[in-house]
NUTOR-907600 format. One line per 5 residues: number of its first residue (from 1); for each residue x, y, z of C-alpha. Coordinates in steps of 0.001 Angstrom, whole numbers, plus 500000, padded with zeros to 6 digits. Layout:
# NUTOR-907600
NUM	X Y Z ~ ...
***
This chain:
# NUTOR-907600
1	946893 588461 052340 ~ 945425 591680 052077 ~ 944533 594866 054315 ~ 940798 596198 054579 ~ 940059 599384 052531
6	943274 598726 049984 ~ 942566 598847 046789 ~ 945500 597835 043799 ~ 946061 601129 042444 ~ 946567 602574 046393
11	949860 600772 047161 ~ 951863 601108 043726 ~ 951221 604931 043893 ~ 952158 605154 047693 ~ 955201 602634 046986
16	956032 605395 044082 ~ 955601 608599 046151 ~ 957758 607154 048730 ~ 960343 606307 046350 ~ 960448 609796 045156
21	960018 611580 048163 ~ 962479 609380 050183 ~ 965133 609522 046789 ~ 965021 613394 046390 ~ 965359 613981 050262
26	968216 611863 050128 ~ 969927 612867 047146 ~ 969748 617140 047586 ~ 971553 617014 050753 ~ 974079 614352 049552
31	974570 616638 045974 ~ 975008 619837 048237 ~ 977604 618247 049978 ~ 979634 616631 047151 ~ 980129 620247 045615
36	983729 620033 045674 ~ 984393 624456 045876 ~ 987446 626346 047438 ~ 985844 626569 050591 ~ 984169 623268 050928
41	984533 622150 054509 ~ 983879 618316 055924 ~ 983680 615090 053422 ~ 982231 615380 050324 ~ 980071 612810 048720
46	982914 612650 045965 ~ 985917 611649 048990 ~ 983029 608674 049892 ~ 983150 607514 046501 ~ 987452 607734 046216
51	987621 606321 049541 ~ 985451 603166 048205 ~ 987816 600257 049218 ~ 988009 601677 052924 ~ 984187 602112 053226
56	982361 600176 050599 ~ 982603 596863 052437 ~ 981422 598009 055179 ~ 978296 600038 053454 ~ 977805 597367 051641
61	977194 594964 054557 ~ 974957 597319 055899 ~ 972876 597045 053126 ~ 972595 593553 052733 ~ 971947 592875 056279
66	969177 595327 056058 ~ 967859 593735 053585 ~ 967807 589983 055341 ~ 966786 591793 058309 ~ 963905 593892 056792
71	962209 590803 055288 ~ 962379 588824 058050 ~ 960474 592010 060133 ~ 957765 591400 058330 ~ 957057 588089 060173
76	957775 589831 063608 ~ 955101 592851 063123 ~ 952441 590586 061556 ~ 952531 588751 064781 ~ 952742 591355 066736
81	955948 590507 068365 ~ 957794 594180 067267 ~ 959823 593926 070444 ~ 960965 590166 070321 ~ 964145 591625 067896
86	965359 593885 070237 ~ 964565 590973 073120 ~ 966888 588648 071003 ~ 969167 591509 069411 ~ 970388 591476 073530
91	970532 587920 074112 ~ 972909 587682 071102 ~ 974928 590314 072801 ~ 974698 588274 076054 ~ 976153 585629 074038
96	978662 587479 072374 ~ 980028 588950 075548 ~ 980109 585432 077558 ~ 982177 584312 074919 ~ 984821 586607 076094
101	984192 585747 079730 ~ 984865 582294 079116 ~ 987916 582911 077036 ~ 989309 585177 079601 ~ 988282 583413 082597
106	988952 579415 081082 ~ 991076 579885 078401 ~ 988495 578602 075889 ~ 989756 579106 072597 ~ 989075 577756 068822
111	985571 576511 068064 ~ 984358 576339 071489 ~ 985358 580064 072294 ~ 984194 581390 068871 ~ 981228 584311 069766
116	979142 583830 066646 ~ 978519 580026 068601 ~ 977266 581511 071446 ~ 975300 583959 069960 ~ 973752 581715 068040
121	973130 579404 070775 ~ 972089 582377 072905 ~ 969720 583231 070134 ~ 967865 580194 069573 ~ 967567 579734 073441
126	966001 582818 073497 ~ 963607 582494 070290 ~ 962335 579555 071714 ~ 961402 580249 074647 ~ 959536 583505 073010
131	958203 581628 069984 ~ 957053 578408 071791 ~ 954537 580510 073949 ~ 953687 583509 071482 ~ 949782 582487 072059
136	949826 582607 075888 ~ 949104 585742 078028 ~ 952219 586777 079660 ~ 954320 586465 075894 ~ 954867 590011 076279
141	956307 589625 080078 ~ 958424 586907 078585 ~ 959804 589689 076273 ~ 961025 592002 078610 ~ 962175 589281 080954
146	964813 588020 077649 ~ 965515 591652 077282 ~ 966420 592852 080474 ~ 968477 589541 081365 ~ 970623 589800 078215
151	971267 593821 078640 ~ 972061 593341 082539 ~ 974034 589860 081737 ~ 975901 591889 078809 ~ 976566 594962 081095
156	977916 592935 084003 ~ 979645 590304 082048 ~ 981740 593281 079873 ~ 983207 594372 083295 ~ 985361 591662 083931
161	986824 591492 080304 ~ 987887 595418 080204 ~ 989988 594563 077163 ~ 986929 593556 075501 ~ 984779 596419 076773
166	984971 598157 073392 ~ 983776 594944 071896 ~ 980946 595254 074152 ~ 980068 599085 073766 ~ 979888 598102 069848
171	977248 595083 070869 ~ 974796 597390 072204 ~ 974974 600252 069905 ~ 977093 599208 066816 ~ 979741 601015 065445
176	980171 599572 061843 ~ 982637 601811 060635 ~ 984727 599390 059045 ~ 984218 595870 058577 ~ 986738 593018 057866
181	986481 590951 054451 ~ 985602 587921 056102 ~ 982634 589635 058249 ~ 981465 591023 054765 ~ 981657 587605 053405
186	979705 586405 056177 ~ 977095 588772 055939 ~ 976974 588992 052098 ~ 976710 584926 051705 ~ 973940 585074 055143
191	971472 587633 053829 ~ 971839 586189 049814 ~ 971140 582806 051209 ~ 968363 583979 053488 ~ 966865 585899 050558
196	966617 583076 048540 ~ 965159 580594 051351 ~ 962560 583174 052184 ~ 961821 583900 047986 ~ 961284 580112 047453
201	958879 579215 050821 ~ 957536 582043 051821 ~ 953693 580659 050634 ~ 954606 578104 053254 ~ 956292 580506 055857
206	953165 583013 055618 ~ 950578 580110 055831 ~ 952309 578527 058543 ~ 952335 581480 060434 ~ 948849 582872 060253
211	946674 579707 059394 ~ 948846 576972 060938 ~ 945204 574930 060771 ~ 944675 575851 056801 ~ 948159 575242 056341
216	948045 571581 058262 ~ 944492 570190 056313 ~ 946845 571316 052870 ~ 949829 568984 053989 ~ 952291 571690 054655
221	954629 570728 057885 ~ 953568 573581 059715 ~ 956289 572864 062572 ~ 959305 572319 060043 ~ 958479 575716 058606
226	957979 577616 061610 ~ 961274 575719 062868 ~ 962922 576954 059401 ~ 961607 580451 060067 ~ 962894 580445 063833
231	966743 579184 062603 ~ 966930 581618 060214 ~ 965542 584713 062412 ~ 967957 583131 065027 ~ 971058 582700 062749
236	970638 587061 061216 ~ 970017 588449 064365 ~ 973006 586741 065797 ~ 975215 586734 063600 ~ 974676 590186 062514
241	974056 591556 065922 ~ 978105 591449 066142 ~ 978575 593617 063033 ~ 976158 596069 063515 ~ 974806 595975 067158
246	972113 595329 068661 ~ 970253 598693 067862 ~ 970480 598319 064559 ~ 969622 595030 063959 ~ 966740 595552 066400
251	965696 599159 064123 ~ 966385 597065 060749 ~ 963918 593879 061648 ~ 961109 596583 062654 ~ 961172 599974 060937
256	961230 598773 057224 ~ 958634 596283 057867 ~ 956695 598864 059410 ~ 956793 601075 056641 ~ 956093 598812 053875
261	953075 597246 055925 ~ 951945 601245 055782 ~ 952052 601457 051490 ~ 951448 597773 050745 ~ 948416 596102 051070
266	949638 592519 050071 ~ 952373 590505 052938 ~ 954155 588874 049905 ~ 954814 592471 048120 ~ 955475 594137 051414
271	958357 591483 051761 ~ 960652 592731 048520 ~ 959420 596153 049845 ~ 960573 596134 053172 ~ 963941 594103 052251
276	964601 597002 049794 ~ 963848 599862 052184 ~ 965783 598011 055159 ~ 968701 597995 052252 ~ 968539 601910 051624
281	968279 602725 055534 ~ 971475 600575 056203 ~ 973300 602261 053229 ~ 972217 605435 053276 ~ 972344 605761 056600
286	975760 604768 056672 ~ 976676 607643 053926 ~ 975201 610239 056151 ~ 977033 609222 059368 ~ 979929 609623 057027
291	978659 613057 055617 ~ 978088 614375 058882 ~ 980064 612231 061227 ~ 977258 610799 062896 ~ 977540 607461 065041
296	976611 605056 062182 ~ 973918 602427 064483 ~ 972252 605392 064962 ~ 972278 607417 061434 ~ 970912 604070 060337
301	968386 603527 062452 ~ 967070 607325 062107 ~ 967203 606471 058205 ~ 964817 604162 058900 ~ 962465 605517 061067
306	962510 608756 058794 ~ 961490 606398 055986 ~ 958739 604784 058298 ~ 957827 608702 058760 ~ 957477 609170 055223
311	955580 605953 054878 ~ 952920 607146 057358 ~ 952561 610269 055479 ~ 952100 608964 052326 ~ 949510 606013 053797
316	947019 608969 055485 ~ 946869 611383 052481 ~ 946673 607726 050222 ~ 943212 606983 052410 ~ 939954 607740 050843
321	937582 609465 052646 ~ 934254 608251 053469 ~ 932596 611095 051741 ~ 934876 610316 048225 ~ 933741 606773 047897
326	931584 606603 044894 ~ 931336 603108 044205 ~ 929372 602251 047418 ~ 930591 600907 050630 ~ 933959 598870 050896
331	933358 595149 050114 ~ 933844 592809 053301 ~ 937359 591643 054068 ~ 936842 587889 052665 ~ 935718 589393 049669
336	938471 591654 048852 ~ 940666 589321 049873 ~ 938782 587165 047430 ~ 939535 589139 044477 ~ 942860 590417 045139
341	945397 588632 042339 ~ 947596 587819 045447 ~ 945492 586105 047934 ~ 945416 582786 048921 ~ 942459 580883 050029
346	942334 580387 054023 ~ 945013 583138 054214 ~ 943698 585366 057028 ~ 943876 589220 056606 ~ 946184 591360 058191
351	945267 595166 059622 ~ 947373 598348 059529 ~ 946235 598277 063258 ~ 949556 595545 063855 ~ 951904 598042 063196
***
């Protein structure tokens, strides 16, 4: 799957300026601040380090939910559904917080009162009903339907369990500033297992979503795979919605994506690429909110959008113009696609105009 006007060399040398230019804004800031002098003032990169077993779990599961979550975007912009995360990011929280209305108001405890259950549920609910009419006019009144219902359900619901209101608060804008070891776990074993699902059918996953027809005359079960893709889009954004909030989850499953569409001009490659630069957002955003005690949902979700800034950059100076093209005018989308090394036959192309 390839984008009109790429060429091969184009997105390894935009992938590489980004990488640079994202590494070395990063890193002077972050070495300015670890000076350890007499009059240093604030943390220091060096204190972030030392103070590893307090924070590193929970960096750590920012990273690797960024990751899950940035791959997984790529799906959600390539069908142009860039809003159905942060429609499902709130009916997790819906779920999440009606949990806690059932426990205080019926006493459910155990398996039944667990909020990762009704997230999940709340999730899937929700995903269908999105998914199941994504080709119909009115998908996009659908979305804000899902997304106002679970913010207002969420807001209402977390005033009658005050002593979970903090709980709640988190939900909507996360406030990862420590994790437990078993939510690390969770997330850690999630996003690896994810990862490899995604590594080992995403032919099927990409066909399935953009030539269901193509992918039906080559005996691929097109509805078991876009099942498969809907369980495990439901399962991250639920269960991570908890752990980071749902504005982070919502800015991890669209900015990276977004940004590796912009320097990429293959879906497969723009998968590892947005997986890795929804991992750096998540954990370097996290190290800044700690540099500069910054709400960390936030300093991670303005990590990413800066990278998507950078990306967009490096994607306008990257195009040719019409005047420097030598070699005559740009071959026709079937034939580029043609002779790309990473095309598939029937796979239709994908425009920078999605993002």
């Amino acid at each position: 799957m390839t984008w009109r006007g790429a060429t091969t060399k184009a997105p390894a040398r935009g992938l590489a300026v980004l990488v640079a230019f994202v590494a070395t804004l990063v890193s002077a800031p972050l070495a300015r601040a670890g000076l350890e002098t007499e009059h240093a003032e604030g943390p220091s990169l060096a204190e972030f380090f030392e103070l590893w077993d307090l924070f590193g779990d929970a960096a750590l599961t920012g990273a690797f939910a960024g990751a899950a979550l940035g791959m997984l975007g790529v799906y959600v912009v390539l069908r142009r559904m860039v809003f159905l995360s942060a429609a499902v990011s709130q009916a997790s929280s819906f779920g999440v917080v009606l949990a806690f209305f059932l426990q205080v108001q019926l006493g459910l405890s155990g398996a039944l009162g667990n909020p990762a259950l009704w997230a999940t549920i709340a999730c899937a609910l929700a995903l269908w009903l999105l998914w199941a009419d994504r080709a119909r006019e009115g998908s996009d009144a659908r979305l804000g339907i899902v997304y106002i219902a679970g913010l207002a359900g969420t807001l209402v619901l977390a005033t009658k369990v005050t002593q979970e209101l903090h709980d709640a608060q988190t939900l909507l804008f996360g406030t990862a500033v420590a994790v437990t070891p078993e939510e690390f776990a969770l997330i850690a074993t999630l996003s690896v297992g994810l990862l490899v699902i995604h590594a080992w059918l995403h032919r099927g996953f990409l066909l399935s979503s953009f030539d269901p027809q193509g992918a039906a005359t080559r005996g691929l079960p097109v509805r078991a795979l876009d099942a498969g893709l809907l369980v495990t889009l439901a399962l991250a954004i639920a269960l991570m919605t908890r752990t980071l909030g749902a504005l982070t989850v919502f800015a991890l499953s669209v900015l990276p994506a977004l940004a590796a569409l912009k320097i990429v001009a293959n879906a497969r490659t723009a998968l590892v690429v947005a997986s890795l630069i929804g991992a750096g957002s998540a954990f370097f955003g996290y190290l800044a909110a700690y540099m500069w005690d910054l709400p960390v949902g936030a300093s991670q979700a303005l990590m990413a959008l800066l990278v998507l800034l950078v990306a967009s950059i490096v994607a306008s100076l990257g195009r040719p113009a019409p005047q420097a093209m030598v070699d005559g005018p740009a071959r026709p989308a079937h034939a580029a696609a043609a002779h790309s090394p990473t095309a598939t036959p029937n796979e239709p192309e994908a425009h920078h105009g999605a993002h």
